[in-house]
N, C-alpha and C positions, 0 to 999 in steps of 0.2 A: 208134536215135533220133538225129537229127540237133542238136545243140548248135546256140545263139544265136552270132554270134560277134561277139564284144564290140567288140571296131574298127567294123566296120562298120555294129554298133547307135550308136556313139559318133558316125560321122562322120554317119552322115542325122542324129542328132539335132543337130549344131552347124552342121549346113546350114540344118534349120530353124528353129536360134536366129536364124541372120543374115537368113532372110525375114523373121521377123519381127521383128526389130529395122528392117529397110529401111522396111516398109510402117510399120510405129508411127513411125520419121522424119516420113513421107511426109504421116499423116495429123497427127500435132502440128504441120507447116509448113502443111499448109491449113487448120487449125482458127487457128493464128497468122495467116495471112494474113487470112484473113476477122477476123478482131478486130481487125486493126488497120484495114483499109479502114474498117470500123464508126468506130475511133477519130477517125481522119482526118474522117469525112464528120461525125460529131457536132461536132468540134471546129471543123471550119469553119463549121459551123453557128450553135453557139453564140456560137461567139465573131464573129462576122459581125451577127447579130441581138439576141444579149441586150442589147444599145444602144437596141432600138427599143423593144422591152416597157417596157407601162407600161400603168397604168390607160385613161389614153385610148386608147389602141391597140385595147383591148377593148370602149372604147364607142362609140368613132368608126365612121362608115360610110367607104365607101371613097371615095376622094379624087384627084383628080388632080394634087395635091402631096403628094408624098413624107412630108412632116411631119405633114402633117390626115390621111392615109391611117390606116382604122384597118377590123375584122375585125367587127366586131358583129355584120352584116348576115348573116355568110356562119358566123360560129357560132352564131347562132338558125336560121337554115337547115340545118345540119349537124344541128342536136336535132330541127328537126321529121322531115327523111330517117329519121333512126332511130327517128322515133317509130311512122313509115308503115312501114318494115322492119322492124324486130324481130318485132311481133306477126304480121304475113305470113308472112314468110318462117319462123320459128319454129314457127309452129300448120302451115302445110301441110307444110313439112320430119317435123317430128316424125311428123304424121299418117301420111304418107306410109307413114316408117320403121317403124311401127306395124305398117300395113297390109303390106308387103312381107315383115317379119319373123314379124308371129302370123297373118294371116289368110291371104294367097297361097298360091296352092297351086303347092309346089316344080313346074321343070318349064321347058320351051326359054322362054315366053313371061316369065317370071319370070327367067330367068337373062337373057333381052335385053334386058330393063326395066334392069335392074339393072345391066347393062355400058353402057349407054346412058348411066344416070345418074351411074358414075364417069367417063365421055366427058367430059361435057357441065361436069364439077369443071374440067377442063384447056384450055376452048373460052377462046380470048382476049376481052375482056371487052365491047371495041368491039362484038362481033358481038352479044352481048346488048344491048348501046345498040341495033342497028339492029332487033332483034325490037322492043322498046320503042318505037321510035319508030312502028314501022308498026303494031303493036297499039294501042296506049295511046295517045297522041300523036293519030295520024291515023284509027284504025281507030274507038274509040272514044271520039274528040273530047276527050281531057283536057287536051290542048293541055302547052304543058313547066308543068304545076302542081307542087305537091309529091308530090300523087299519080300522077301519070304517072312522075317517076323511082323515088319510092318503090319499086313496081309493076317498075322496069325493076333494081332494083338488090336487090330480094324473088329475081327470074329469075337473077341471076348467082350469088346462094350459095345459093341452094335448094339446089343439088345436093353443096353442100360440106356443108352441113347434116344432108340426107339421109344422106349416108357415116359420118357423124359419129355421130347418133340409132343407125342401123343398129347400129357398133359396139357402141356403149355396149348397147345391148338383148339385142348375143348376149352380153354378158361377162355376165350375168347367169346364176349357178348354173341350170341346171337342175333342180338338187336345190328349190328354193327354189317354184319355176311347182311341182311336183311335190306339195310339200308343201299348197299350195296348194286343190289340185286334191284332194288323197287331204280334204282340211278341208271340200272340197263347194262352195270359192267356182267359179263360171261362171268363163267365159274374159275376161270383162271385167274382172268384179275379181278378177282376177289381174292383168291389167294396171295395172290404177288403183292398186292398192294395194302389190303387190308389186312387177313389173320395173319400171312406170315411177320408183318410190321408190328404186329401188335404180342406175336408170342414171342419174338426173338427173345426178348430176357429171360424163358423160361429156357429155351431152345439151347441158349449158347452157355448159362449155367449150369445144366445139366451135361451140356459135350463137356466143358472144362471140367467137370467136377467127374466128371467118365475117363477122360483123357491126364486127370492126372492118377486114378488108377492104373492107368494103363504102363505110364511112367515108369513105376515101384512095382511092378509084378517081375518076378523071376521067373517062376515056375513053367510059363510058356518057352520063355528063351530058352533054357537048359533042355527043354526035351527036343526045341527043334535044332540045337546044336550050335548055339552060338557061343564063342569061345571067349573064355575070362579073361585071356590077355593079350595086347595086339600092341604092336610098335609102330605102326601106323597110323596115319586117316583116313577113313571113306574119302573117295572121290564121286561116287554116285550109287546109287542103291541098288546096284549089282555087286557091291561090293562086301567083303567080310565086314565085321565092325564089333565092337562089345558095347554095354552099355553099364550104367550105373548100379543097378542092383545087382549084376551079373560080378561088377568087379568089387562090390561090398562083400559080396557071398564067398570072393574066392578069398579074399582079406578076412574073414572073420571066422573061417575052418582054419585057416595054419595055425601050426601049434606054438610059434613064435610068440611072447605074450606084448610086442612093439607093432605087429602087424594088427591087435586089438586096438591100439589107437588110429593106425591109418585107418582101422576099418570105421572107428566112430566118428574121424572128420569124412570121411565120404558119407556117410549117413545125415551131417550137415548140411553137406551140396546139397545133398539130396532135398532134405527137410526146405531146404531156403529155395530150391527151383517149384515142390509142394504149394508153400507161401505164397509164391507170387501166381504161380498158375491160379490158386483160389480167391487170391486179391483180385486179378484180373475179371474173375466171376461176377466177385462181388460189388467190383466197380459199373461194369456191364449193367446188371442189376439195379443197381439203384439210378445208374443215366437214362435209359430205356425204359425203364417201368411205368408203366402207366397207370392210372385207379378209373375203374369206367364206374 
């Protein structure tokens, strides 16, 4: 029988104490690095803008002086967007995940459905602004309402959604659909009752964490032509409206250097509506969650 021999066990193992100490360097300097760009970009933020906040700020429309300039306009537009998105995108997302996970029959058409629709999670977002504008917009006359971007911004996380729904539906015991089943409930309420109860925290973490994407995107609104400044309110989703990154964006081009600080207290709003929509998540989360 041939013998271990001890040096040699000795020295691969303090070879790969020092790999892994290198890469554990490597990754504590880019887990630092990024924390601190984080810090940097808050603090210039902060402190740039927290000068402007202020009750008028939130009730003022936007303005062509610096000082009368305020967000109202573009955060009641920001609540009605999400009012047209969430239920959208959420009811066909889920559905979808539904149908792809209990009813599709495994199989090449199912597997290219399916690879298509984590594609389409990584497609740049303008490019859904331009389906948007040719569907919605032109194709079917909604002109840039609230439901035309709704509609155009339901398309860009649909598919983030879907991935999301999906998971959450397979981390569901099978022991559980099983029990179910041997109990005599159908295949429906199995679902109703059982997986969908049991994947919700995964479900609605992932829309909120989709949906406040959807929030802070410009790039769609701009191409399907929603306008950076309105003296108005929607009154229903046929209506014109702007919203919040639309009117950070038109604040942070003028060459004005007083309109760089309205633009960093709306980037606040912003941040603090962020906040809560991922608290919201994460509360969801941890009341729901269950350990099987």
């Amino acid at each position: 029988m041939r013998y271990i021999e001890q040096e040699k066990v000795v020295r691969r193992m303090n070879g790969r104490m020092v790999v892994n100490r290198v890469f554990q360097g490597l990754f504590m300097f880019a887990t630092a690095l990024a924390l601190l760009a984080l810090v940097i970009l808050l603090y210039r933020i902060v402190s740039q803008g927290a000068g402007h906040l202020s009750l008028d700020f939130l009730t003022n429309f936007a303005s062509r002086f610096p000082d009368q300039a305020g967000i109202k306009a573009a955060l009641v537009g920001s609540i009605w967007l999400m009012a047209v998105v969430a239920p959208t995108s959420i009811l066909l997302g889920v559905g979808s995940a539904i149908y792809l996970e209990e009813y599709a029959k495994k199989g090449r058409i199912t597997t290219f459905i399916q690879m298509n629709i984590s594609n389409l999670a990584g497609v740049p977002s303008v490019v859904f602004g331009l389906l948007g504008l040719t569907i919605f917009v032109r194709a079917l006359a909604l002109g840039n309402s609230i439901l035309a971007a709704g509609f155009t911004m339901s398309l860009l996380i649909l598919p983030v959604i879907i991935v999301a729904a999906q998971e959450a539906i397979r981390s569901v015991p099978g022991e559980l659909r099983d029990a179910s089943y041997g109990m005599g409930a159908t295949k429906w309420q199995t679902i109703v009752r059982i997986i969908l109860p049991a994947a919700i925290p995964g479900i609605l973490t992932g829309s909120i964490l989709a949906l406040s994407r959807a929030i802070g995107e410009t790039a769609p609104l701009i191409v399907v032509g929603i306008p950076v400044i309105i003296q108005f309110l929607p009154e229903g989703v046929m209506d014109t409206f702007t919203a919040l990154p639309m009117q950070i964006y038109d604040w942070s081009s003028r060459p004005q250097a007083e309109f760089q600080t309205v633009a960093a207290a709306g980037i606040i709003v912003l941040m603090v509506v962020l906040l809560f929509m991922n608290s919201i998540a994460v509360f969801i989360r941890n009341k729901f969650d269950k350990s099987y």
